[in-house]
C-alpha positions in Angstrom: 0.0 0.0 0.0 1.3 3.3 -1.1 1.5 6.5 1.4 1.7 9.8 1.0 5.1 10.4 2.8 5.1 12.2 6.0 7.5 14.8 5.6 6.8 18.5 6.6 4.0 19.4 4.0 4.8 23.5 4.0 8.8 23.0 3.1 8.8 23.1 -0.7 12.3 21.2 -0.8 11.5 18.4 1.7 9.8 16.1 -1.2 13.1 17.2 -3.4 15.3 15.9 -0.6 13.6 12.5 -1.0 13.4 12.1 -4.5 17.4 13.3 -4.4 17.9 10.0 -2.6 16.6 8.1 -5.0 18.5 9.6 -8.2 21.5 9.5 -5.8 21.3 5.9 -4.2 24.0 3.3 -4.5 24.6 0.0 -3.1 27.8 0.3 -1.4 26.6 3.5 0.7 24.1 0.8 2.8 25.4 2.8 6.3 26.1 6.1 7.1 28.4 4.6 10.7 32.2 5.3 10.4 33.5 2.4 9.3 37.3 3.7 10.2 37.1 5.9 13.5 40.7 7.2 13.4 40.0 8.5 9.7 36.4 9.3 10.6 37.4 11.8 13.6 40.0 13.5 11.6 37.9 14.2 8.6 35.2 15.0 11.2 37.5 17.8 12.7 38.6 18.9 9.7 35.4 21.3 9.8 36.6 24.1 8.0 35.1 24.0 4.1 37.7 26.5 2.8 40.6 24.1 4.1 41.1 21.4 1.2 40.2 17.8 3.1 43.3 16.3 0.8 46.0 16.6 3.4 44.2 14.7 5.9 44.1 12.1 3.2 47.0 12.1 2.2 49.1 12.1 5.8 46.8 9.1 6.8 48.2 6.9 3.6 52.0 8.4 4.4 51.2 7.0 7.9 51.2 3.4 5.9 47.7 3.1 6.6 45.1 2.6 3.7 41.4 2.9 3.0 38.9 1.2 0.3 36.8 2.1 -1.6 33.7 1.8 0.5 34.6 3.8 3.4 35.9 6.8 1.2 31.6 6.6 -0.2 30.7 6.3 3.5 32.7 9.3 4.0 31.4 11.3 0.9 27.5 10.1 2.4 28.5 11.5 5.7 29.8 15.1 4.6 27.0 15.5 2.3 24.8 14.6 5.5 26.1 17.7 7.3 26.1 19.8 4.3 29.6 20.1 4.6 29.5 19.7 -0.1 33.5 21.1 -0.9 35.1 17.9 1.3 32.7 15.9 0.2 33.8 16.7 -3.6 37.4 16.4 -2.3 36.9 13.0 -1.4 34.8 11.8 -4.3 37.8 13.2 -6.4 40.5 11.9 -4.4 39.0 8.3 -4.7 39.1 8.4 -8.1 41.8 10.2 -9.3 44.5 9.6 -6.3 43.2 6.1 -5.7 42.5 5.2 -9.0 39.0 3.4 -7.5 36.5 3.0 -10.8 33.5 5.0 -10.2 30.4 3.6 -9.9 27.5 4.7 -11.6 26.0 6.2 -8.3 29.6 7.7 -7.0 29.5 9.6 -10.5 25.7 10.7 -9.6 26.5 12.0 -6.5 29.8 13.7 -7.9 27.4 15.5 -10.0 25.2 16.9 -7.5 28.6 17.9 -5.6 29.6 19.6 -8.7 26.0 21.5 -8.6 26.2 22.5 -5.5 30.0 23.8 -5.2 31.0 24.7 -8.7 27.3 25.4 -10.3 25.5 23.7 -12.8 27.5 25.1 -15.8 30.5 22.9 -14.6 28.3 19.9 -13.4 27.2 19.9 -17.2 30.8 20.2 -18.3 31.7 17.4 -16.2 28.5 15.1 -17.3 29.9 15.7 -21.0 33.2 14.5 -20.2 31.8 11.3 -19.2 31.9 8.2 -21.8 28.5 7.3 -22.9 28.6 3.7 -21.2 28.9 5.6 -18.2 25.9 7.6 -18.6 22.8 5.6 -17.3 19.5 6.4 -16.3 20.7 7.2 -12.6 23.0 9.6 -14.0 21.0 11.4 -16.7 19.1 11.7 -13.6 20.9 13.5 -11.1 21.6 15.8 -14.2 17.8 16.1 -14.4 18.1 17.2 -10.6 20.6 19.4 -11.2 19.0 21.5 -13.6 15.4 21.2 -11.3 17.6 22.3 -7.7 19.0 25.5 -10.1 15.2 26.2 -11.4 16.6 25.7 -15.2 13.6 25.1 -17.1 14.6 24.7 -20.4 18.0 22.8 -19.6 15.2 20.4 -17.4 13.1 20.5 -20.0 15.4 19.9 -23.0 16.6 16.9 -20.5 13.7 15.2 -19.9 13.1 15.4 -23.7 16.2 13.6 -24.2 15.9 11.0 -21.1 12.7 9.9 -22.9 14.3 9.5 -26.6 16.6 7.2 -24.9 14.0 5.8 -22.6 15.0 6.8 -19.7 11.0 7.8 -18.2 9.2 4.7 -18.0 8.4 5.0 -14.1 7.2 8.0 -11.6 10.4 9.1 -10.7 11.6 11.8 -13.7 8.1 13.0 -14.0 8.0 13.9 -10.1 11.0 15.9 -10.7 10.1 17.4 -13.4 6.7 18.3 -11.4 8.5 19.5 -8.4 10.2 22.6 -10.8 6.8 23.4 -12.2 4.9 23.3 -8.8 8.1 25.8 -7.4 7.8 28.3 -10.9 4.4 28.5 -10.7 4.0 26.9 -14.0 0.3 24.9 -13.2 -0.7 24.3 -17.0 2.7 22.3 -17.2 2.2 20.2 -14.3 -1.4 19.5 -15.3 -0.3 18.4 -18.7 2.6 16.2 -17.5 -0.1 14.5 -15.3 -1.9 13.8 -17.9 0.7 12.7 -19.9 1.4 10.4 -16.7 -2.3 9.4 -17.3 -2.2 8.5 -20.9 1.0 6.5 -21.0 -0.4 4.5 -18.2 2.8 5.1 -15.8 1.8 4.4 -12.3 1.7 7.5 -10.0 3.2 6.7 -7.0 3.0 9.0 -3.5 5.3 11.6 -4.7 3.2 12.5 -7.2 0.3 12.6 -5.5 2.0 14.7 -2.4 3.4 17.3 -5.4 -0.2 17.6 -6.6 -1.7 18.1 -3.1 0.7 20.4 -2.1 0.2 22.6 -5.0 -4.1 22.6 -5.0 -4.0 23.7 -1.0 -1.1 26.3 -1.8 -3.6 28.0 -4.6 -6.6 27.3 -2.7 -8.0 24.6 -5.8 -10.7 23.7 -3.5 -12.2 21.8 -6.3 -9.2 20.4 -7.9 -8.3 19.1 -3.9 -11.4 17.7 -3.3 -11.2 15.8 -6.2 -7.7 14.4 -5.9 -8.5 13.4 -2.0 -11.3 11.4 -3.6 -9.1 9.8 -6.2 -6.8 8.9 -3.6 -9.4 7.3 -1.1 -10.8 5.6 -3.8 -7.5 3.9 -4.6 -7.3 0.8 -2.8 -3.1 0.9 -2.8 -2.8 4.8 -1.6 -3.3 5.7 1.5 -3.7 9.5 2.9 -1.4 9.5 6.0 -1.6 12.2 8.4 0.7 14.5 7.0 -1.8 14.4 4.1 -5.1 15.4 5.7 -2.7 18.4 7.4 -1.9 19.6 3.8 -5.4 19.8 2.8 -6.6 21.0 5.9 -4.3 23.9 5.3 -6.3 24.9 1.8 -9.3 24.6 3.2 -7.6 27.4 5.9 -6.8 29.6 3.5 -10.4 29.3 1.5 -11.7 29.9 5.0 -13.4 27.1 5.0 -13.4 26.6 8.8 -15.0 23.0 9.1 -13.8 20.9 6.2 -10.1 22.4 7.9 -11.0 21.1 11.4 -12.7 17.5 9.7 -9.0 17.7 8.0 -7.4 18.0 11.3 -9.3 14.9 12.7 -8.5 12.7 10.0 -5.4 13.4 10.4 -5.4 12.7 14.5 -7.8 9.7 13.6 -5.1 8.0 11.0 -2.5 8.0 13.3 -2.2 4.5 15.5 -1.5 5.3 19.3 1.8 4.9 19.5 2.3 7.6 16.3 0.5 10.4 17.9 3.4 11.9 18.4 4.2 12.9 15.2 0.9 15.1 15.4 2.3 17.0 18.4 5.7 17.5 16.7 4.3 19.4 13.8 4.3 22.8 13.6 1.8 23.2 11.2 -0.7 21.7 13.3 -0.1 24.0 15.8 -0.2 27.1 13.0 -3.6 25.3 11.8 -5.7 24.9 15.1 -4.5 28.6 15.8 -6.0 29.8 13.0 -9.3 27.8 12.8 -9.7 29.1 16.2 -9.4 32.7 15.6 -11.3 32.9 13.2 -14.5 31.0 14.2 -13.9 33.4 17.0 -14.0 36.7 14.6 -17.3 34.6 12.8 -19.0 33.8 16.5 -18.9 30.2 15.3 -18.9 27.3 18.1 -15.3 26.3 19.1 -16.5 22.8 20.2 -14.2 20.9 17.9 -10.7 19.9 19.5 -11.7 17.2 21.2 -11.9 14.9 18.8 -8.3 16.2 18.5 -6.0 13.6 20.4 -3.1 16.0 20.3 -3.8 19.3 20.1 -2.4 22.9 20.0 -0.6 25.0 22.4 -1.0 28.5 21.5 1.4 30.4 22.5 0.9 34.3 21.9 -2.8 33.3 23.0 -3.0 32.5 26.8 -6.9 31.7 26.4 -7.3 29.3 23.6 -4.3 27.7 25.3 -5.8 27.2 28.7 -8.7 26.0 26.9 -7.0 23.4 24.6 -5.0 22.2 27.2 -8.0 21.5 29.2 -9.6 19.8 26.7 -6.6 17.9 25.9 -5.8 16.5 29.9 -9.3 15.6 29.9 -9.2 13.4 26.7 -5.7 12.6 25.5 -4.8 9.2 26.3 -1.4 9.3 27.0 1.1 12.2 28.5 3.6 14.5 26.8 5.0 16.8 29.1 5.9 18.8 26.0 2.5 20.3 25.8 2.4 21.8 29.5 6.1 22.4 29.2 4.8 25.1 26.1 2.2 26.7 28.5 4.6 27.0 31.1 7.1 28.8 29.1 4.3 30.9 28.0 3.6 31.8 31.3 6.9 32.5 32.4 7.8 35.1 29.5 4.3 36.9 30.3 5.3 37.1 34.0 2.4 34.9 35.2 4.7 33.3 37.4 1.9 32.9 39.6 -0.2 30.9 36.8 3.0 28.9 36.0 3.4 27.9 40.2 -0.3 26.6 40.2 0.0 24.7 37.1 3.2 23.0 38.3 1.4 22.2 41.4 -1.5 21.0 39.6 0.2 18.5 37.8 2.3 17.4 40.7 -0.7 16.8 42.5 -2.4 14.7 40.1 1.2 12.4 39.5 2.0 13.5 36.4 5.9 13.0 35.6 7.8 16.3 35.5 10.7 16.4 34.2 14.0 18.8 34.4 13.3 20.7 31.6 9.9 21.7 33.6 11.9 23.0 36.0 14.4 24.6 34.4 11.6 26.6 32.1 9.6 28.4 35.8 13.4 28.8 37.1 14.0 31.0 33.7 10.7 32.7 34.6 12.5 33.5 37.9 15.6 35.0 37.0 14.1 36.8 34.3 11.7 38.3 36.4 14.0 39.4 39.2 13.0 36.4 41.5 16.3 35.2 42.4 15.8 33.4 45.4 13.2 31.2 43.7 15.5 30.4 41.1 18.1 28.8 43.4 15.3 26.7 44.7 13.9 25.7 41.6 17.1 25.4 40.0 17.7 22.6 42.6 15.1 20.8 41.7 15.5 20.6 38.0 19.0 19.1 38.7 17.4 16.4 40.6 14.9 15.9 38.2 17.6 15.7 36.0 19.0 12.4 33.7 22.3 11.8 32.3 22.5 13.6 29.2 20.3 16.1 30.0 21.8 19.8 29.2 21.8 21.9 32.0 21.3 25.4 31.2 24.6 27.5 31.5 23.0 30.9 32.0 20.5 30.1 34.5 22.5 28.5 36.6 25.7 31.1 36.6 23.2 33.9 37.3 22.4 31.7 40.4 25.8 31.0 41.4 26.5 34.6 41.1 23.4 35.7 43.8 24.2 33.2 46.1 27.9 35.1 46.2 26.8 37.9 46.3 24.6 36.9 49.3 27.2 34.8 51.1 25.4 31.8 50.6 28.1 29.7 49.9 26.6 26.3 51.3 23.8 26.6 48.8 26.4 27.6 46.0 28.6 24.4 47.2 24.8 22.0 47.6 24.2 23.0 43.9 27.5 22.0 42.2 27.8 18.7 44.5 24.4 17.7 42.7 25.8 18.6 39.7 28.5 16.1 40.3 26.9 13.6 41.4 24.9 13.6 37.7 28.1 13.9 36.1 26.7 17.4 34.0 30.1 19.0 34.5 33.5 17.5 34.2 35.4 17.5 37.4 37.8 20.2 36.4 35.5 22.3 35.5 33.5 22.0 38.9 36.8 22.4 40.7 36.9 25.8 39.3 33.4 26.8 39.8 34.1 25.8 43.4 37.1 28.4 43.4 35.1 31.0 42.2 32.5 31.6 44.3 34.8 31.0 47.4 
């Protein structure tokens, strides 16, 4: 069963990223773990992109050690993971041309894209014509293809995808979504519709992709009809599925044609096609949050019941609205069946920045009452609220706590806790100042030299 992909439905590139994986794929690049630490840590360190990454490569083999093939693409995956393109390129070059390693057909795919991305696509084109024609596959036409889409070419994608077809390089989705992805981004709508139907007449399968480029575009112009329609099509299908992220996207055109209820059925839907333990993907997006925000203001400005979040199993915190937060969190502890401190943690820090610190102490000792789990970064958030409301004493205290509350790993935060290290010097208190850091050693957030010196300090 197909699915339209959950990936975040308002960034334009984050279908392009996908489909870039699949132009760019290759066997041998199965992991992206170090397969050589040594090597691993010193190209890792090597952090600066206007630095060449050839030395490092070079002293390791003077060292008489070596490296194949297959960790040198691990180590091209990895630095085009981070985004870190130049040493990425260095590598893929090195491997071929101080290695002598033949290059795969997807090594030469992803040397292309390097080539886009560092050099431009004038010289990624110069280096795709240099290349024998036996060399010159589908996956590499492709990442061409991608090239020219990720620089918003139109007629060098165009006058591509003319030529991957003449040597029958479209037979599946996958060119077509591309191709669909540049005329969603330009605006060009008559294109798009024609490819479809082109897609249609040629009988070659749509696939989620597609379907996701499609969606995306209808909501974005408000093509209520044209959205309605494809949601249809797609429930109709029995191998595609609308997955959550889905129903978000079109609850979002149905926002924008103000269309308040079809947005909130959207919304439930989307809640509804999650299982139970997926629900938190719902609370992680953003959009949701943007979306319940909105349908709630403005059945507010049209005096139009707001008696449709619960239904909701995870829904909004709003935070630059205090009331329709209060009231969605309500709603929420009374039906949600399982508990995020996330979503309080939002209304707290909400609180806090207001200067309801009064609000934020009652919550807090609400949910303590009831046995709800709360955990450092609870704490931390109401001791912020303190020090940035003067309330230093209360800090310290609470500062304490979220320490204790605290598990390895956690991040304790710096500034918070030097601004209470600093009153309780200034006050003298120096066997609250000593209590803190002894719990902070005992959780093992500070290295031992470093707590030494804290330790001389406020003596």
């Amino acid at each position: 069963m197909i699915k339209l992909l959950g990936s975040n439905p308002w960034h334009g590139n984050a279908i392009f990223g996908v489909l870039r994986t699949l132009f760019y794929s290759t066997e041998a690049l199965a992991s992206c773990s170090p397969p050589f630490e040594t090597l691993y840590h010193r190209i890792s360190r090597a952090g600066n992109p206007r630095v060449s990454i050839v030395p490092v490569l070079d002293q390791w083999v003077e060292e008489g050690r070596d490296v194949n093939k297959s960790e040198l693409q691990s180590f091209v995956k990895m630095l085009r993971k981070y985004r870190r393109y130049s040493h990425a390129l260095q590598i893929s070059e090195w491997m071929s041309d101080a290695r002598n390693y033949d290059l795969s057909h997807g090594d030469i795919a992803i040397r292309l894209d390097l080539i886009s991305k560092v050099c431009g696509l004038e010289q990624a084109e110069m280096y795709f014509n240099s290349l024998p024609d036996p060399l010159r596959n589908f996956k590499v036409y492709g990442a061409l293809l991608f090239c020219s889409v990720e620089h918003k070419s139109l007629e060098k994608a165009e006058n591509l995808f003319e030529k991957m077809k003449e040597l029958g390089y479209v037979k599946g989705p996958l060119p077509y979504n591309v191709m669909l992805t540049l005329y969603s981004q330009l605006g060009q709508h008559e294109k798009l519709d024609i490819l479809v139907k082109e897609m249609e007449e040629k009988v070659i399968d749509y696939d989620s992709f597609t379907l996701k480029i499609q969606l995306n575009l209808y909501a974005n112009t408000s093509d209520i009809d044209r959205m309605e329609k494809l949601l249809m099509k797609i429930e109709a299908d029995p191998l595609v599925t609308v997955d959550w992220n889905g129903y978000v996207v079109a609850a979002k055109g149905f926002l924008k044609a103000g269309l308040l209820e079809k947005a909130s059925s959207m919304l439930r839907r989307s809640s509804n096609s999650l299982a139970i333990k997926q629900e938190h993907l719902l609370m992680k997006s953003s959009s949701v949050y943007t979306l319940l925000l909105g349908i709630k203001r403005r059945f507010t400005v049209f005096g139009i019941c707001t008696n449709l979040w619960p239904d909701l199993k995870i829904p909004a915190i709003f935070l630059d609205d205090i009331d329709g937060a209060e009231m969605i969190l309500e709603e929420w502890e009374s039906g949600a069946k399982f508990f995020d401190i996330r979503i309080p943690n939002f209304l707290i820090t909400t609180y806090c920045k207001k200067g309801l610190l009064v609000k934020a102490e009652s919550y807090i000792n609400k949910l303590e009452e009831s046995g709800k789990p709360l955990d450092a970064s609870t704490w931390t958030r109401l001791a912020a609220g303190y020090h940035m409301h003067g309330q230093m004493a209360k800090a310290v205290e609470t500062m304490k706590r979220a320490i204790l509350a605290s598990q390895p790993g956690w991040e304790l935060n710096h500034l918070i806790l030097a601004a209470c290290l600093e009153y309780l010097k200034e006050k003298g208190n120096l066997e609250v100042a000593h209590e803190l850091l002894s719990l902070i050693r005992e959780r093992d957030h500070f290295s031992e030299e470093l707590c030494d010196k804290l330790e001389k300090y406020i003596i």
